[in-house]
N, C-alpha and C positions, 0 to 999 in steps of 0.2 A: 306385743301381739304376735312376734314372729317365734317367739319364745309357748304362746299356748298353742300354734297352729303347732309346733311339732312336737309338744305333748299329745296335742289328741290323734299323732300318726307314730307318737313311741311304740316298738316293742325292743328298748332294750334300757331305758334309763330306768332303775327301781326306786333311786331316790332324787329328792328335789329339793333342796333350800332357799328361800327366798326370804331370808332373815331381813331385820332392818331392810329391805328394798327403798328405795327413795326413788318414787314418782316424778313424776311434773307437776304434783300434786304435794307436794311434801310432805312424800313419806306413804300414800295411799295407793291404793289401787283407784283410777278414774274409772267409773260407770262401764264404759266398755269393753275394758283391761279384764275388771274381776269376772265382767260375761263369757268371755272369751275364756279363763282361765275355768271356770264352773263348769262351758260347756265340754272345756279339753278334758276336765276332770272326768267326766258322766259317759266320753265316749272312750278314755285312758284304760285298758285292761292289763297293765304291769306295770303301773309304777304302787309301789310299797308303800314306802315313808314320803310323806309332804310337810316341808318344815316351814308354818307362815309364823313366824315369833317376829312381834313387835312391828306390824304391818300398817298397824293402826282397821283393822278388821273391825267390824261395828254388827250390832243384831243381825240388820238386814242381810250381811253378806253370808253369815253364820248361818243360818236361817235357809239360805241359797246354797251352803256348800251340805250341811244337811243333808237338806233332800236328795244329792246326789247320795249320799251315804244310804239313805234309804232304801232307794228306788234301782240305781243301775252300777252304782260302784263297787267291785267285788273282790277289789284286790289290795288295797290301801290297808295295812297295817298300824300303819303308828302315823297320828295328825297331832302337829305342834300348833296350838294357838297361843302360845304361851305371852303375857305383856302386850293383849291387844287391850277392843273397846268390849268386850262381848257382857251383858251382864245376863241375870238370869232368866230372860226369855230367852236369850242366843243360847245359854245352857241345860234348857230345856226342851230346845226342840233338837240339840246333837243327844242328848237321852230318850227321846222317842226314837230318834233314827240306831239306836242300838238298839232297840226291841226287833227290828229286822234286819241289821245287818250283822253277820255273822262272821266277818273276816277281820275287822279295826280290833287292837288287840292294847293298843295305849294312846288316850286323849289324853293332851296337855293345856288344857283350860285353865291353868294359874297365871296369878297375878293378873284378873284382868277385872271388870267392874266387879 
């Protein structure tokens, strides 16, 4: 949590990796973690590249970081989902969110359902 509060007050880190992360959850983001993380996204105006590879990421969370891609994110470059849970409703709704967002330039959606 202390890790998304100063996401959502960066203006200097561009890039993020959070490869394999291991929870208290093994291996997941818990309910609050990935809220926290969503809303540091939507209010984040510099950071680039976000690397979640192998998070274990599922629809729902897809679905949630999406929207920010849609709606308020404008700066995010390149998103690694690479070896989560996402299948093709999660990868449908990051392909609406490219019909308006104009700055994500490489999604990494393989290996996942």
């Amino acid at each position: 949590r202390r890790l998304t509060s100063a996401l959502a007050h960066n203006t200097s880190l561009q890039i993020l990796e959070i490869d394999s992360w291991q929870g208290e959850n093994g291996g997941v983001f818990d309910d609050q973690g990935w809220s926290c993380l969503v809303k540091a996204m939507a209010e984040n105006q510099h950071l680039e590249e976000l690397q979640l590879n192998r998070c274990t990421i599922d629809d729902i969370q897809a679905c949630q970081l999406s929207s920010v891609l849609a709606s308020t994110n404008s700066t995010l470059r390149e998103l690694g989902l690479y070896d989560n849970k996402i299948s093709d409703i999660g990868a449908e709704r990051f392909a609406e969110a490219l019909k308006t967002n104009n700055t994500l330039e490489n999604l990494d959606l393989s290996n996942n359902k």
